[in-house]
N, C-alpha and C positions, 0 to 999 in steps of 0.2 A: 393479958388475955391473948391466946395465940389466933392465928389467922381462919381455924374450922370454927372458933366459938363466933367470931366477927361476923360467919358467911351465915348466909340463909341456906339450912339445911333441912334435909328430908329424913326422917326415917321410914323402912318398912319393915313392919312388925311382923313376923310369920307365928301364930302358934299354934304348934303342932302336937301330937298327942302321945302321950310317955308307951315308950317301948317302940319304938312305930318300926312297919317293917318298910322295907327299902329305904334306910334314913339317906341316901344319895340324891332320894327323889327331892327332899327338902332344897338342897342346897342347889342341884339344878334349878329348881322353881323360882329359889331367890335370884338368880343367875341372869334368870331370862324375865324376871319383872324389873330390876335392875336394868338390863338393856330398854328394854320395850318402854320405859320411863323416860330411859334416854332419848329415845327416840320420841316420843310424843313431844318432849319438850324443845327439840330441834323441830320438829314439824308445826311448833304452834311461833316458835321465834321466826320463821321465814315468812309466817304467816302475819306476824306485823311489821317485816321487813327490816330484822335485825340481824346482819351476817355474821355468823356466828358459826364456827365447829364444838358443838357444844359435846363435851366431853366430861365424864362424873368421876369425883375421885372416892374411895372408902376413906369414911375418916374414922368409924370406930365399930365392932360390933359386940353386943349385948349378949349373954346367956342366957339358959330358962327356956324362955322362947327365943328364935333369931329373931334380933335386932340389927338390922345396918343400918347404919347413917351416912347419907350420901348428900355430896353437894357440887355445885359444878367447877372445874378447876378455874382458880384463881387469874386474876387476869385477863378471860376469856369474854368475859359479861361482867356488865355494873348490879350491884346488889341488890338493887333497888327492879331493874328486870326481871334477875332472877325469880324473886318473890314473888311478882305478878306471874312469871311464869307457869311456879308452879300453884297458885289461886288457881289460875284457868283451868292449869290439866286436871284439877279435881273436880271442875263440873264433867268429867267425861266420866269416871267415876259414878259419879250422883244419878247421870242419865242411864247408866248402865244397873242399878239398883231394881229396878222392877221388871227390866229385861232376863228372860232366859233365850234368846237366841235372835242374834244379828244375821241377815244372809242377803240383803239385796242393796243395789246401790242408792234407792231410795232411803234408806233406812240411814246407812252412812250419807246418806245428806244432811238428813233431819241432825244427826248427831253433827256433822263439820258446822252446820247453824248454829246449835246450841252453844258449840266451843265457840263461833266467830260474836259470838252477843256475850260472853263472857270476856274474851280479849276486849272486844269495844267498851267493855265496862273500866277494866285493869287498866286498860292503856289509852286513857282520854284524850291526849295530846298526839296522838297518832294524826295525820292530817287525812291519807287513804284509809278505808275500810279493811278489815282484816281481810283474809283473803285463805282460806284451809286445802289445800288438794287433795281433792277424795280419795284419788287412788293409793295415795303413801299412810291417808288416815287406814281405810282396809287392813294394809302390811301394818299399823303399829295396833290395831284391834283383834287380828290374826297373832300377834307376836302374846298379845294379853291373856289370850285365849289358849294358846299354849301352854300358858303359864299353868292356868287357874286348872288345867287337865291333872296337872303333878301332885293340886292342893285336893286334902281325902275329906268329905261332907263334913268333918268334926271337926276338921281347922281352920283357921281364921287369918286371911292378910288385912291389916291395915298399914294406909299412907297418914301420915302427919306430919308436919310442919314439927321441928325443933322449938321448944321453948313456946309453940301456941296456946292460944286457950283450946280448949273438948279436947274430943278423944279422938279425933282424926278423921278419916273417911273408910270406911271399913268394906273392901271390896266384896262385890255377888260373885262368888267362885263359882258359882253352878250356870254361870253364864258362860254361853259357848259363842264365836264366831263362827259359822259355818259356810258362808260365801267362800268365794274364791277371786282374789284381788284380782288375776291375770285375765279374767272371764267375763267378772258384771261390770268391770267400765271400760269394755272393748264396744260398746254401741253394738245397734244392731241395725238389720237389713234390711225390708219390705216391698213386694214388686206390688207398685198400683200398674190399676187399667181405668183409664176413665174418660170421659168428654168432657171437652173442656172450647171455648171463643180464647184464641188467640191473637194479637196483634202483630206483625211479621214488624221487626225493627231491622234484620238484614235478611236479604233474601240470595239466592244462591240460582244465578244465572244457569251454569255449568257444571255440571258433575256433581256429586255426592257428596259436599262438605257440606258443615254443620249453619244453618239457619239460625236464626238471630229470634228469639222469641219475648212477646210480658200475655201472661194469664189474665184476662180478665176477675177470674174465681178468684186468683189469691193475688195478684198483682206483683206478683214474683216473675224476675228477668231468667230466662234458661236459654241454653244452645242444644239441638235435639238436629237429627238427621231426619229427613222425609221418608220413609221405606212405602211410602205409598208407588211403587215407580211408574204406576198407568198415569196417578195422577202428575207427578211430578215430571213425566215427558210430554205430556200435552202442556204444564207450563210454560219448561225452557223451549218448547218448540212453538210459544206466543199462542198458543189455544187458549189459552187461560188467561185473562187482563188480570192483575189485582192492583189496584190502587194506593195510596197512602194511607185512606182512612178506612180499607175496607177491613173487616175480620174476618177467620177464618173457622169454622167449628171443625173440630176434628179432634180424632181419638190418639191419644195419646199413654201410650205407657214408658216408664220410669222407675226406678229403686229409688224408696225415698230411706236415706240414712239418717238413723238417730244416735246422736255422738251420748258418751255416757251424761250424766247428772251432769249441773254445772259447764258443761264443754263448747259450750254455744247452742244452736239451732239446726235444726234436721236441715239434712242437705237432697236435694234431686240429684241425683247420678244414671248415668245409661238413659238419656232423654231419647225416646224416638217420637215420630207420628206415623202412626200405622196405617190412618187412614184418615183423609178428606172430605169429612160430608156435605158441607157447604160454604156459601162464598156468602156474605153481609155485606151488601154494597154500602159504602157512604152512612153510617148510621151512628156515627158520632163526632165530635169534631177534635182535633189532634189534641186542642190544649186540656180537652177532658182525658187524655189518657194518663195526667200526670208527665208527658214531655219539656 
């Protein structure tokens, strides 16, 4: 028995339609479901944190309709990986069946989920949770979607497993990608204006550096400049007491940053206070501020 019957292998079935015009369009198509395969199953192996260059070899291909049989180079990954590997990439597949069109990074979330509880399934003994990067998922659903543009309404890809039982997983070709990977998980911007009781944690004797602040409202730590300057020279020039426990109401505007899916938590950037409208004497005691 030589070493491709030993491996766990993939074929992808193309069948295409007798006579067809641009028959070039076939063989790119397989070309780039071939890569884009590749690449899903590199992005789901780092994903349960197995280092791996994972690289596919042809072992044979089929008449009729194209047949290739592809499997990963030897050596590379334990066998028993491979297989779960490729189990998992065909719930992407599955999820992609009642879809005709992907384009936001929520959507490519919902789908890195589906694939991260499919790994979780495969790969029991993992100790960490899977872990998918939306953004490289996009580029290998982008690369799919390329593909399935070459496939004509009358023809058919399927993935299957060598030697499985059914009939495989028979791709939605009339599914498009239409986001754009470099775009929806760059985050985004937002300038708020709002009123907000501050607690001054440092405060700025001299000149124009940044204040030390925690929001009563969200209870979030920020550095913000005063551009109030009537109010802020009657401070440093001791017109103004504030105390340790006093708060301070005042308006406040900021850009609040929302990093893409999954990337953590919106961030405040460009903190100012515009303006001062009152002073709260004494009206709580320190260890209530959470200090």
């Amino acid at each position: 028995m030589t070493d491709s019957e030993l491996a766990p292998e993939v074929s992808i079935k193309y069948s295409f339609i007798k006579n067809r015009q641009n028959p070039a369009q076939v063989f790119e198509a397989m070309a780039l479901y071939i890569n884009a395969y590749r690449d899903l199953t590199q992005l789901l192996a780092i994903a349960v944190g197995v280092e791996v260059n994972f690289e596919l070899k042809l072992n044979d291909i089929e008449k009729s309709s194209l047949l290739s049989k592809i499997s990963a180079v030897r050596n590379t990954i334990g066998d028993a990986i491979e297989e779960n590997l490729y189990k998992s990439g065909e719930r992407l597949f599955k999820e992609l069946i009642p879809e005709t069109e992907t384009k936001t990074a929520e959507q490519v979330d919902c789908l890195a989920k589906a694939l991260e509880h499919e790994l979780s399934e495969n790969f029991l003994t993992q100790l960490l949770p899977p872990c998918i990067d939306r953004e490289k998922l996009a580029y290998v659903l982008e690369a799919f979607s390329m593909a399935n543009q070459k496939v004509l309404e009358e023809e058919s890809i399927i993935f299957l497993q060598t030697d499985a039982e059914g009939d495989g997983c028979r791709l939605n070709t009339s599914w498009r990608f239409t986001g754009d990977p470099k775009t929806i998980f760059s985050g985004r911007t937002e300038s708020r204006r709002h009123a907000d009781r501050l607690i001054i944690t440092v405060a700025v004797y001299v000149g124009k550096s940044l204040w030390s602040f925690q929001s009563l409202s969200s209870e979030k730590k920020f550095s913000a400049k005063i551009t109030d300057e009537l109010w802020l020279n009657k401070y440093q020039s001791g017109l103004i007491p504030i105390g340790p426990k006093d708060v301070i109401e005042a308006e406040i505007m900021y850009d609040l940053y929302t990093p893409p899916v999954g990337q953590g938590p919106s961030q405040m950037r460009n903190a100012r206070v515009v303006k001062v409208i009152d002073i709260h004497r004494n009206n709580a005691y320190q260890h209530e501020y959470g200090f």
